[in-house]
C-alpha positions as CSV (number, residue, x, y, z in Angstrom):
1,X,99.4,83.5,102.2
2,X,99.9,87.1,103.8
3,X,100.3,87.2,107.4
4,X,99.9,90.4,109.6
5,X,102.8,91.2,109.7
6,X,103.6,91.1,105.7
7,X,100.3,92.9,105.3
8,X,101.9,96.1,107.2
9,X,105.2,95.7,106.1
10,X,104.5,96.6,102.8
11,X,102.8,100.1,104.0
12,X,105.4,102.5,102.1
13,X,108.0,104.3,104.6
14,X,109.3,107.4,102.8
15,X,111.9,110.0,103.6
16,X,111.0,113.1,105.2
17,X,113.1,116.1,104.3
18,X,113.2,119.4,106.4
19,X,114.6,122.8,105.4
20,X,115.0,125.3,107.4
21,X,116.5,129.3,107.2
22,X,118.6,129.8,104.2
23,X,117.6,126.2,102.8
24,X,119.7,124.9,105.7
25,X,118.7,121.5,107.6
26,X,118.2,121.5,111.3
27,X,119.9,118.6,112.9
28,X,118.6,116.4,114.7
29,X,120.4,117.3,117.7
30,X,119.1,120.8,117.0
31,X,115.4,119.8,116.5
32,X,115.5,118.2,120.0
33,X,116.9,121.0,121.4
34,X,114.5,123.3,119.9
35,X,111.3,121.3,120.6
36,X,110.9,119.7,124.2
37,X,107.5,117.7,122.6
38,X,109.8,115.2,120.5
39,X,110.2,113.7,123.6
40,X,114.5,112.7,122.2
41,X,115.1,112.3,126.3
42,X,113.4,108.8,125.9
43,X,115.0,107.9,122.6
44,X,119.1,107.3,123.9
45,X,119.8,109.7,122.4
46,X,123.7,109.6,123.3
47,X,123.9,105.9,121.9
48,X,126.1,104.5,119.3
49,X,123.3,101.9,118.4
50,X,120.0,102.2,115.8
51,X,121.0,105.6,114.9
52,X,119.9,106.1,111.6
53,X,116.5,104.4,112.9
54,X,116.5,107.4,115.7
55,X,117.5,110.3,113.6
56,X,114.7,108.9,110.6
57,X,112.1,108.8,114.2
58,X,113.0,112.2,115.3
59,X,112.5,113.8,111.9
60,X,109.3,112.3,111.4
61,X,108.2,113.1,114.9
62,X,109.5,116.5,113.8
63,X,107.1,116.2,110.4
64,X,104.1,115.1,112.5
65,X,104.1,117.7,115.5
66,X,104.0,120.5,112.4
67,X,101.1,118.9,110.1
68,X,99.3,116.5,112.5
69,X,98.2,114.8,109.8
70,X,96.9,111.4,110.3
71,X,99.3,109.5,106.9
72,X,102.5,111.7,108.8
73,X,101.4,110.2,112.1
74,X,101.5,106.5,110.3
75,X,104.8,107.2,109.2
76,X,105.9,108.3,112.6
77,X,104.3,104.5,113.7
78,X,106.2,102.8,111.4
79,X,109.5,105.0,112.0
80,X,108.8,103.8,115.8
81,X,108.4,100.2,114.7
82,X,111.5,100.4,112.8
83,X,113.7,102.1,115.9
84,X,111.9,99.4,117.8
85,X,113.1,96.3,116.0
86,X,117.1,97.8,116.1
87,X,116.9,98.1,119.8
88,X,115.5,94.6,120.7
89,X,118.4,93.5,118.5
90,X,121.1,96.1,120.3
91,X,119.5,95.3,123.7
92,X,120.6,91.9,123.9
93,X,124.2,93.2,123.2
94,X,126.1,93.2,126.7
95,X,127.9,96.1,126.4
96,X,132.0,95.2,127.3
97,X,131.7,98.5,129.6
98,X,128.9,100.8,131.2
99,X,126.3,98.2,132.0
100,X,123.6,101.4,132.2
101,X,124.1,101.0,128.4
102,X,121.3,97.9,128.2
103,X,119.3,99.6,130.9
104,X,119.1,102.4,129.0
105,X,118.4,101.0,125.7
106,X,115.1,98.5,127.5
107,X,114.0,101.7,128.7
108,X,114.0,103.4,125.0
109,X,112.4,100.4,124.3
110,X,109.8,100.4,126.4
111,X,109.2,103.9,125.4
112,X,108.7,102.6,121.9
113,X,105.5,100.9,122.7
114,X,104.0,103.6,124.6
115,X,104.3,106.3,121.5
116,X,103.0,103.7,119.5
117,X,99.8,102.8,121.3
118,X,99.4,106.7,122.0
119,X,99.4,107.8,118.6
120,X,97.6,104.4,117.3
121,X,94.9,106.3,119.6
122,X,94.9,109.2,117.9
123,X,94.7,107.5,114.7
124,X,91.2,105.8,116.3
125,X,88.8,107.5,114.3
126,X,91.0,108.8,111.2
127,X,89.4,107.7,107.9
128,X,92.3,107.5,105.8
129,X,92.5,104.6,103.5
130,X,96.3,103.7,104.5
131,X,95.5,104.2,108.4
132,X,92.3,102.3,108.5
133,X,94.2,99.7,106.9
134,X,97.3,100.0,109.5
135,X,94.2,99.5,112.5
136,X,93.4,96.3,110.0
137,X,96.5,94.5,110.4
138,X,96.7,95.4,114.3
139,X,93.3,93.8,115.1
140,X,90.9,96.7,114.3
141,X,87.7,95.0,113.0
142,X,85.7,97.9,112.5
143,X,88.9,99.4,110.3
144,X,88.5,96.0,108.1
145,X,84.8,97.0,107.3
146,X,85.2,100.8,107.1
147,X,88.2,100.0,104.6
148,X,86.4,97.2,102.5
149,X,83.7,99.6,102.1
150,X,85.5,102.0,100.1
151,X,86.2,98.8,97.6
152,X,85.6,100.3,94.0
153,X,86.5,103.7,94.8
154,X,89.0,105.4,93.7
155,X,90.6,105.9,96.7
156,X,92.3,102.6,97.0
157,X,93.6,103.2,93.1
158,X,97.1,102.3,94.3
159,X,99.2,99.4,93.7
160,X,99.8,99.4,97.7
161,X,95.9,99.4,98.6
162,X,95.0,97.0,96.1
163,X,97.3,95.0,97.3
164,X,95.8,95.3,101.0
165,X,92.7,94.5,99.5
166,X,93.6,91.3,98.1
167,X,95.0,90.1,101.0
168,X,91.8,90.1,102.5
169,X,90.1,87.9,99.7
170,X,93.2,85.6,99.1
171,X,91.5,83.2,101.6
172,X,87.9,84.0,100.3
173,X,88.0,83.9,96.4
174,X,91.5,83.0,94.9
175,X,90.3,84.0,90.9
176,X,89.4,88.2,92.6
177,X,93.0,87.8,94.5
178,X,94.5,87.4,90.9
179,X,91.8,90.1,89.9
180,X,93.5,92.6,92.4
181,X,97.1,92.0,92.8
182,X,97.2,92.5,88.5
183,X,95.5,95.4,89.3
184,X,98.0,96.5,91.9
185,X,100.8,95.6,89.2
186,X,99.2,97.8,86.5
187,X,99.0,100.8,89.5
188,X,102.7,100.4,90.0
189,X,104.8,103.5,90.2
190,X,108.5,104.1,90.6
191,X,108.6,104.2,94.2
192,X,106.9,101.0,94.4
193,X,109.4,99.4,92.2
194,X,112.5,100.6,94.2
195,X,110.9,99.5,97.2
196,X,111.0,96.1,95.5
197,X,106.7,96.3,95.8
198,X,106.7,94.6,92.3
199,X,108.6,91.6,93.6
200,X,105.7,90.9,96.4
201,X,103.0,91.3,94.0
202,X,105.3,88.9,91.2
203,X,105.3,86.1,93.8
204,X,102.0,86.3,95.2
205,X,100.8,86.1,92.0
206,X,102.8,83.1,91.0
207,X,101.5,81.5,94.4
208,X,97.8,82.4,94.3
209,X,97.8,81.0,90.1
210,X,99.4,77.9,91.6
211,X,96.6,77.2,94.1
212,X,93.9,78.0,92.0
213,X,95.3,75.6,89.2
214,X,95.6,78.3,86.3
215,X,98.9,76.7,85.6
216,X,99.7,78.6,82.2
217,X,99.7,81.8,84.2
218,X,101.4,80.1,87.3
219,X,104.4,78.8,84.9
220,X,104.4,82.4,83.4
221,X,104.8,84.4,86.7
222,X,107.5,81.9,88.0
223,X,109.5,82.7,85.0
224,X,108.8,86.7,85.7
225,X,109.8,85.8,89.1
226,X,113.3,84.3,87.6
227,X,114.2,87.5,85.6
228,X,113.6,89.7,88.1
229,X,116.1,87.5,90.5
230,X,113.3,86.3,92.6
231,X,113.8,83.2,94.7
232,X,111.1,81.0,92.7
233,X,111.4,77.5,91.5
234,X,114.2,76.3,89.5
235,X,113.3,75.2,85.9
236,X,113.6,71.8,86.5
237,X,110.7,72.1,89.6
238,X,109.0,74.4,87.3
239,X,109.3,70.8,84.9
240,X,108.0,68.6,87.1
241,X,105.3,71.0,88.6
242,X,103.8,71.7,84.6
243,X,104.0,69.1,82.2
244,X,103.7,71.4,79.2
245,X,104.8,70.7,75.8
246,X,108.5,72.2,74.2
247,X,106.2,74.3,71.9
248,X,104.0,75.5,74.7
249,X,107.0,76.2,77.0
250,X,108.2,78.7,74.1
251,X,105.0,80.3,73.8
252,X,104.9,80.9,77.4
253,X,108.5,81.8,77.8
254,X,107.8,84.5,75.3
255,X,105.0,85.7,77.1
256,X,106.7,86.2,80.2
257,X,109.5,88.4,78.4
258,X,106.7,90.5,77.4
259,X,105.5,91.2,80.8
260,X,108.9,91.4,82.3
261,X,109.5,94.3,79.6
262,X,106.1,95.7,80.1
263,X,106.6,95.5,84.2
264,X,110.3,97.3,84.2
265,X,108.4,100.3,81.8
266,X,105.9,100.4,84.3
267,X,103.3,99.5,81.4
268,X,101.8,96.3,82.6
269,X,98.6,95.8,81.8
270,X,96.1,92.3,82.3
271,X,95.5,91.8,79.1
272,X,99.1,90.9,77.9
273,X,98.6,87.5,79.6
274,X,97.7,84.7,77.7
275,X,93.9,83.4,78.2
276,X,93.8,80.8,81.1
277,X,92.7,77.1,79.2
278,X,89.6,76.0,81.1
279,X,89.8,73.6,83.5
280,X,88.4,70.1,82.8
């Protein structure tokens, strides 16, 4: 249900914004310049390709060498990771001159993994919520348990991290998946829903009801799924899939316009779903 790679992907990458004398903002050009420890000589810096992913790197870099805090260092990983997938695309390009260009760009990309792996070192024994679940998805067992032990606490209160932790229990005990990720949904804040967050949670939860047979709630969040433009079942699978009555098809319809309205005011909350009819 949520592979590695999904699991990571949905660890939030924000912005960074810089200001500098007179509420001016340094270039990037100007931050390389300035600051030999961004290390922009490995990052191509005079290619036409991934440079919105390079610039977004640099500042982040830029961010991280002023805090060293452990989240900015994350952020900086997944900036790499993000510079990373543009280049394996733009070094496949053959260039129509300068055939340097694709040497150039393997060698940015090579640099790539290095920064990673050195600052997924540094990150080793950070005990932030968000980084010990980054070392989860890369392999780090002993990230899984330091990460499930905080389960309950109130560090993990975020749509994002409750998310992570169903993940871990959607193999183990489908009826505390649904537990979480409708926790996660009732944790959602605007940032979440422009990052399209709400649409992961919306169709894992229409998956996960599915497999665990609560079709009343399964039929409810494929409908969610529909309004919000999701690529779910159409209504004559959703037919064949539940064979629910005209009368119970309105009920359920109207529940879902409920949660749809409550979801988009950021007001979701468990208990506006309908009680799942026991199983025979």
């Amino acid at each position: 249900m949520f592979s590695t790679i999904q699991r990571f992907s949905l660890i939030t990458f924000t912005a960074f914004s810089l200001s500098g004398c007179f509420d001016t903002t340094p270039t990037t050009t100007q931050l390389c310049e300035d600051h030999s420890e961004l290390q922009c000589d490995q990052l191509n810096m005079r290619d036409g390709q991934c440079l919105n992913q390079r610039d977004a790197l640099i500042l982040s870099r830029f961010t991280t060498l002023k805090s060293q805090n452990d989240l900015d260092k994350l952020k900086t990983i997944q900036a790499t990771y993000q510079y990373q997938s543009c280049l394996t695309s733009a070094a496949q390009i053959e260039p129509i001159t300068a055939k340097e260009i694709k040497t150039k760009r393997s060698e940015a990309l090579i640099h790539t993994y290095d920064a990673i792996d050195l600052l997924s070192i540094e990150l080793k024994e950070s005990k932030e919520p968000k980084v010990l679940y980054y070392r989860w998805s890369t392999g780090d067992k002993s990230a899984l348990r330091k990460f499930l032990q905080l389960e309950g606490s109130r560090s993990l209160e975020t749509a994002e991290l409750q998310y992570a932790l169903a993940t871990f229990y959607a193999l183990r005990n489908g009826n505390k998946t649904i537990t979480l990720l409708n926790h996660s949904l009732e944790l959602l804040t605007k940032d979440d829903y422009k990052n399209d967050f709400h649409a992961t949670i919306i169709k894992s939860l229409a998956s996960i009801n599915h497999k665990e047979q609560n079709t009343e709630h399964a039929y409810i969040w494929a409908l969610v799924g529909k309004e919000f433009d999701l690529q779910v079942s159409s209504q004559q699978q959703l037919d064949l899939l539940y064979s629910f009555s005209d009368a119970e098809k309105q009920k359920l319809q109207q529940a879902s316009e409920v949660i749809v309205k409550s979801i988009k005011e950021q007001k979701f909350s468990a208990q506006l779903l309908p009680k799942v009819t026991e199983k025979n």
